[in-house]
TIGUFI-859919 format. One line per 10 residues: number of its first residue (from 1); their letters; for each residue y negated, z, x of C-alpha. Coordinates in pm, whole numbers, always signed. Each point is the difference from the previous one (the first is absolute). Example, Ala and Ser with C-alpha at 12.3 -4.5 7.8 and 13.67 -1.06 7.14 Angstrom:
BEGIN
1) AS) +450/+780/+1230  -344/-66/+137
END
This chain:
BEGIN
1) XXXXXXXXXX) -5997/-7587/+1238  -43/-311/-241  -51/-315/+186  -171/-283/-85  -98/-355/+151  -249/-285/-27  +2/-323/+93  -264/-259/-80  +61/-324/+107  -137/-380/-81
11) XXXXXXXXXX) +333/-142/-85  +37/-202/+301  +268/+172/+232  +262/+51/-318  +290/+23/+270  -161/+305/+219  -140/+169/-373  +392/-3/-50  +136/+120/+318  -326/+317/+16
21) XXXXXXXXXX) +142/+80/-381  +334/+28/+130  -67/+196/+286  -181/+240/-212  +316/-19/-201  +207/+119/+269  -215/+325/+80  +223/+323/-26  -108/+249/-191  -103/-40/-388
31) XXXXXXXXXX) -86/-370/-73  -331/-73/+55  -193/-156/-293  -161/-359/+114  -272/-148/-216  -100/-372/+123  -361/-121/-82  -68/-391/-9  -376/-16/+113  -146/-275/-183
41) XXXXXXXXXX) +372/-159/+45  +297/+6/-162  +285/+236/+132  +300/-179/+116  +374/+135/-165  +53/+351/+105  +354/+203/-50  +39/+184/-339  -200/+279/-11  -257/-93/+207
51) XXXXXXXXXX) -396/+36/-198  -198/-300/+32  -370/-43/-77  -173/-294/-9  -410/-11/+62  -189/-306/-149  -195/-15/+327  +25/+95/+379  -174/+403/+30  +63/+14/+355
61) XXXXXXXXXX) +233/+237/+169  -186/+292/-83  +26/-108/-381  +314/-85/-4  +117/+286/+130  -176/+214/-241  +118/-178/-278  +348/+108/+148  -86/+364/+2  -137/+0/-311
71) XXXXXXXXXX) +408/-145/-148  +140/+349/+127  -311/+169/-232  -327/+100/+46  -74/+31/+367  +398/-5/+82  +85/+317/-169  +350/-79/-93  +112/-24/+304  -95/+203/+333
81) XXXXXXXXXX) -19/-231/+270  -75/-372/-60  +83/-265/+313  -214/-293/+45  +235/-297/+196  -148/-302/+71  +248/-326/-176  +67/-120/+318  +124/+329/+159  +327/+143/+10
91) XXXXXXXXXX) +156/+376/+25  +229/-65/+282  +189/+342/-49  +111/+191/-299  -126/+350/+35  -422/-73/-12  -14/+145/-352  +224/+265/+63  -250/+52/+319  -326/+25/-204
101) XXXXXXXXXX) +123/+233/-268  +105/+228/+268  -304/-7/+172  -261/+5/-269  +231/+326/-111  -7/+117/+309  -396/-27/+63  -194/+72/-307  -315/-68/+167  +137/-353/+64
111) XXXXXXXXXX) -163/-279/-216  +105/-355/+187  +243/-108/+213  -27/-295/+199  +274/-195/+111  +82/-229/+284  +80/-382/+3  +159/-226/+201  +77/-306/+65  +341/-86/-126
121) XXXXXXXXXX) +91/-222/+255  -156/+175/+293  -14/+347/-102  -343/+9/+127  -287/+233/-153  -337/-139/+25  -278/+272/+172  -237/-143/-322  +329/+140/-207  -35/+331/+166
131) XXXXXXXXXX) -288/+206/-205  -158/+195/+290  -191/-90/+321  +252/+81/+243  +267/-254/-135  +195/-70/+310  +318/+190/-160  +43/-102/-341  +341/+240/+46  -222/+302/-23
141) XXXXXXXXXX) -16/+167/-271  -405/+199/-70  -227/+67/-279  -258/-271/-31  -269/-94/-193  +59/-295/-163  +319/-216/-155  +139/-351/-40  -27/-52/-375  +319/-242/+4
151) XXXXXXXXXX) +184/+265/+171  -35/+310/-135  +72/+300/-234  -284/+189/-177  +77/+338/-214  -102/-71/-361  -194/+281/-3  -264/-146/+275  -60/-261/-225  -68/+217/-288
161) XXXXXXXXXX) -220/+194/+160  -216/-223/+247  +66/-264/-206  +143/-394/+9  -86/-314/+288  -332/-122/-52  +66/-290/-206  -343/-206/+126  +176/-11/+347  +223/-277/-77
171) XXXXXXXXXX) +129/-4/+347  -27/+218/+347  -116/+350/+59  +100/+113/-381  +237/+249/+196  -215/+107/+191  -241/+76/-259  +274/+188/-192  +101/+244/+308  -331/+86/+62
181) XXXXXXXXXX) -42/+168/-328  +369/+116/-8  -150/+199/+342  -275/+118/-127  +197/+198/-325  +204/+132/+267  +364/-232/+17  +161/-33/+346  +82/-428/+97  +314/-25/+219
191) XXXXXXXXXX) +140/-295/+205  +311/-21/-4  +230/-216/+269  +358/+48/-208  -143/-151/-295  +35/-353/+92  -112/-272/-235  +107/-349/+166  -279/-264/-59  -68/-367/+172
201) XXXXXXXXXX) -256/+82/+279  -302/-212/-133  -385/+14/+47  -234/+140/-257  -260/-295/+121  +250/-263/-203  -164/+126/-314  -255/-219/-77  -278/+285/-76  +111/+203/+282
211) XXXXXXXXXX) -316/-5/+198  -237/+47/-337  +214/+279/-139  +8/+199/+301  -312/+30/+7  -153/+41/-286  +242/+288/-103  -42/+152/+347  -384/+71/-143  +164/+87/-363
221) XXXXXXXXXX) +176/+284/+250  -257/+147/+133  -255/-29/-267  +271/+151/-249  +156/+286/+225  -247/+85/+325  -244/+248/+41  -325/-206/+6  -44/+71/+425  +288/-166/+56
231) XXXXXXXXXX) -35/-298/-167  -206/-203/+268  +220/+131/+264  +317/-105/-219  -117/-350/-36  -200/-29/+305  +326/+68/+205  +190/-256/-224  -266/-276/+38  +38/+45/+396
241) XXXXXXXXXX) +377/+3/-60  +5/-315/-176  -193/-216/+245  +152/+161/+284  +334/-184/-145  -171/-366/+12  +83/-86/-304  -45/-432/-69  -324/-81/-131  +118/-71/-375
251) XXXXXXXXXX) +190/+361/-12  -317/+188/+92  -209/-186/-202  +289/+106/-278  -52/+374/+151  -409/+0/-12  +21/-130/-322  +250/+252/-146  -243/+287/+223  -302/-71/-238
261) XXXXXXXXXX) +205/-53/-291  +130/+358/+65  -385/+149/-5  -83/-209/-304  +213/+71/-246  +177/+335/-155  +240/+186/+181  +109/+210/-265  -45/+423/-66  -177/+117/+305
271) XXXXXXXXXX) +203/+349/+111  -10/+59/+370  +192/+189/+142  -54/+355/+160  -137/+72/+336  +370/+213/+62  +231/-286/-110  -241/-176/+280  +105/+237/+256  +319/-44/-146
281) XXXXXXXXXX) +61/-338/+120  -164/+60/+315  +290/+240/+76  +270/-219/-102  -166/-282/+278  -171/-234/-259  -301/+98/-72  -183/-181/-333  -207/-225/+219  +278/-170/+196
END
């Protein structure tokens, strides 16, 4: 199997862009292409051989990374698994390509793979790092129902057929977005605890439109991909969520804002999914509402 990787970064961590290359240089196996993309930024020197794209303007992760697909042809095609890493990250060990082409080959039914990361320093896995609700051992291998999109291998072939991130995103929940509909064609998500991707532990509130994103493409989610019961109890469940957390007045006033934004404005193709891909989830302990 043909493996390729993206990376989109902002041009500020140059030094960890060049160590994440390298360990992707180091997989065994056949090389693994890399293509870098500068999102509205230039890309810092790579080694020889190494694609670089540069973007006039910043399209957001799920952009970026779409722009990345789109180097290894239309929807990934020329290549059969594509990895998303994050710039900061690292592949600690040598054999995590060699370990997706082997299980992608092995599971044809297998769309995503979702890898774990840890701390460097600490070695410690964060239960928010862990896609599924019972996250206490992020050692254990399952099928889940989401991924971490900086973290992760997707078969080419999901992509072509489900098609790419949705772009309007920007940031948060594009993943989730993109499993859902890889679920409902019928592709199999697995978390994996061997595939280790090492990556600062950091908060996702240090992004200045955390709170807004979140929840505005939270409603983008459910108005895109739910059956039209569940939306209320999606959302409703999510709005208790939230203020159960106490967030500080200026990051729920972010949140509330980014809530209505998400009602009042277009979420993109409306194609929700089926009642048994419902079920679906419910059996693999996340049901769509959670």
């Amino acid at each position: 199997m043909k493996v390729g990787a993206v990376i989109i970064t902002m041009g500020n961590r140059p030094d960890e862009l060049r160590a994440l290359i390298d360990s992707v240089a180091k997989q065994d196996g056949d090389a693994v292409e890399v293509v870098v993309v500068g999102n509205g930024a230039p890309v810092p020197e790579v080694p020889d051989g190494v694609r670089t794209l540069e973007l006039p303007e910043n399209l957001g992760i799920p952009g970026g990374r779409n722009v990345g697909i789109e180097a290894f042809g239309p929807g990934g095609r020329d290549v059969d698994v594509l990895l998303f890493l994050d710039d900061d990250g690292l592949l600690p060990r040598t054999d995590t390509a060699e370990l997706c082409r082997q299980a992608f080959a092995a599971d044809p039914g297998l769309g995503i793979i979702s890898f774990r990361i840890a701390d460097p320093d600490t070695g410690i896995t964060q239960r928010r790092h862990v896609p599924r609700l019972r996250a206490s051992d992020p050692l254990r291998d399952s099928k889940v129902t989401t991924f971490l999109g900086g973290a992760s291998a997707v078969r080419s072939a999901v992509i072509g057929e489900v098609g790419p991130l949705p772009e309007d995103f920007f940031y948060a929940h594009e993943e989730t977005d993109l499993a859902w509909r890889a679920q409902d064609a019928g592709w199999e998500i697995g978390y994996r605890a061997d595939m280790v991707l090492h990556h600062p532990t950091t908060l996702p509130s240090r992004h200045a439109v955390y709170h807004r994103m979140v929840a505005r493409n939270r409603v983008w989610l459910a108005r895109r991909n739910l059956p039209a019961a569940l939306i209320p109890l999606y959302l409703g469940i999510w709005v208790a969520v939230t203020l159960l957390r106490r967030p500080t007045r200026p990051a729920l006033r972010a949140w509330l804002g980014g809530f209505t934004e998400g009602w009042r404005t277009p979420c993109g193709p409306r194609r929700p999914m089926r009642w048994s891909t419902v079920w679906r989830l419910t059996r693999l302990g996340r049901p769509p509402v959670i």
